[in-house]
C-alpha positions in Angstrom: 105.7 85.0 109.6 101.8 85.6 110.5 101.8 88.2 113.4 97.9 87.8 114.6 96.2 87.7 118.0 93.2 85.7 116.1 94.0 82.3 116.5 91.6 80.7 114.0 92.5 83.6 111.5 96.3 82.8 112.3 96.0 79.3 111.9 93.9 79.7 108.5 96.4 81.6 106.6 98.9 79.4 108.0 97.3 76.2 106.2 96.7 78.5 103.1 100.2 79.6 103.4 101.5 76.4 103.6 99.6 74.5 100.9 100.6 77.4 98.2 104.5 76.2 99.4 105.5 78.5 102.4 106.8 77.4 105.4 105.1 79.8 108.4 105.3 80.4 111.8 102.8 82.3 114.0 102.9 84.7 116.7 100.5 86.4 118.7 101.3 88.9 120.5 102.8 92.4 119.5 105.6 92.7 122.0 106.8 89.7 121.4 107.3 89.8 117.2 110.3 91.6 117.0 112.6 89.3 119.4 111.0 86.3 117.1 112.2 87.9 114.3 115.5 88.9 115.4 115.8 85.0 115.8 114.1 83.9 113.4 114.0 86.4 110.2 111.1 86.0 108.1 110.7 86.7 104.6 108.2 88.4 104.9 105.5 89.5 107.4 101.6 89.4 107.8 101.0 91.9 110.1 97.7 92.4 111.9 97.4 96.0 112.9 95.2 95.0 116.7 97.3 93.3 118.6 98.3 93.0 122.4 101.1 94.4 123.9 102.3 96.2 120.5 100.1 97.5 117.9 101.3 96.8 114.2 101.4 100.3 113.7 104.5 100.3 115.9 105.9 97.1 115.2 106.1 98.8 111.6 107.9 101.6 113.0 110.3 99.3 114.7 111.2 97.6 111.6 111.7 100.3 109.8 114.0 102.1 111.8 116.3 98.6 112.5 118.9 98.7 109.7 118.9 95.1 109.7 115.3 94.9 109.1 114.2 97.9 107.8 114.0 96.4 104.0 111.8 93.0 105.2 108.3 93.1 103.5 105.5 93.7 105.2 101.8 92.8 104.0 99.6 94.8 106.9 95.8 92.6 107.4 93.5 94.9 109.1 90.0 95.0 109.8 90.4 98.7 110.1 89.9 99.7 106.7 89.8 103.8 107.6 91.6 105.7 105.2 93.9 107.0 108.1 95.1 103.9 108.7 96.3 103.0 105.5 97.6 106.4 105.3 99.5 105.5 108.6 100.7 102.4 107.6 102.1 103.7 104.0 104.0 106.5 105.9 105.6 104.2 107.9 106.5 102.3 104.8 104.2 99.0 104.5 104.6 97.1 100.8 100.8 96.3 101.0 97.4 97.2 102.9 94.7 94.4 102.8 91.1 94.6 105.1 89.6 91.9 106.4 87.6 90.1 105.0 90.1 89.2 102.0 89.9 86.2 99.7 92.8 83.4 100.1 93.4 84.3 96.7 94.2 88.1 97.4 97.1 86.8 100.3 98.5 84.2 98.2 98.7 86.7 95.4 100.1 89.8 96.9 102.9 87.3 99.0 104.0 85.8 96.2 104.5 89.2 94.9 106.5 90.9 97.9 108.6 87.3 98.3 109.2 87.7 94.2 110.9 91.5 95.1 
């Protein structure tokens, strides 16, 4: 699952997703991501920090404190780099922290490794 308010970013790592084997589906909006994976549960999320409605940030926190999704993997994308947000997002228990820009090659990589366990 891609949670990203960037539609041509979305859309990109969906066709890169897809071509390495995944099936994906997008969303776009913060407050809406944890109903769509309450009925629809990912394997895994790609989690863009800036989003409306519900930062990633607390969408993290939100999955982390549901029992039935508090183990899902989460790969956070962020064009905020800052070392306080990676900080934030490793004490509210992300698997990995990638900033934008990233290579194809870097998402493809550290997915297979979260889906892998």
């Amino acid at each position: 699952m891609v949670v990203d308010d960037d539609q041509d970013l979305a859309e990109m790592l969906g066709i890169v997703l897809t071509s390495s084997g995944f099936d994906v589906d997008l969303v776009s909006r913060g407050d809406e991501a944890l109903e769509v994976f309450r009925n629809n549960p990912p394997d895994l999320v790609l989690l863009d920090v800036m989003l409306p409605g519900k930062s990633g940030f607390d969408i993290l926190r939100d999955l982390r404190a549901d029992p039935e999704m508090q183990a899902l993997p989460v790969l956070m994308l962020t064009a905020r780099g800052q070392t306080r947000d990676r900080e934030l997002a490793e004490k509210l228990g992300v698997n990995r922290f990638i900033t934008k820009p990233f290579s194809n090659a870097e998402v493809i990589e550290n997915v297979r490794a979260l889906v892998a366990g």
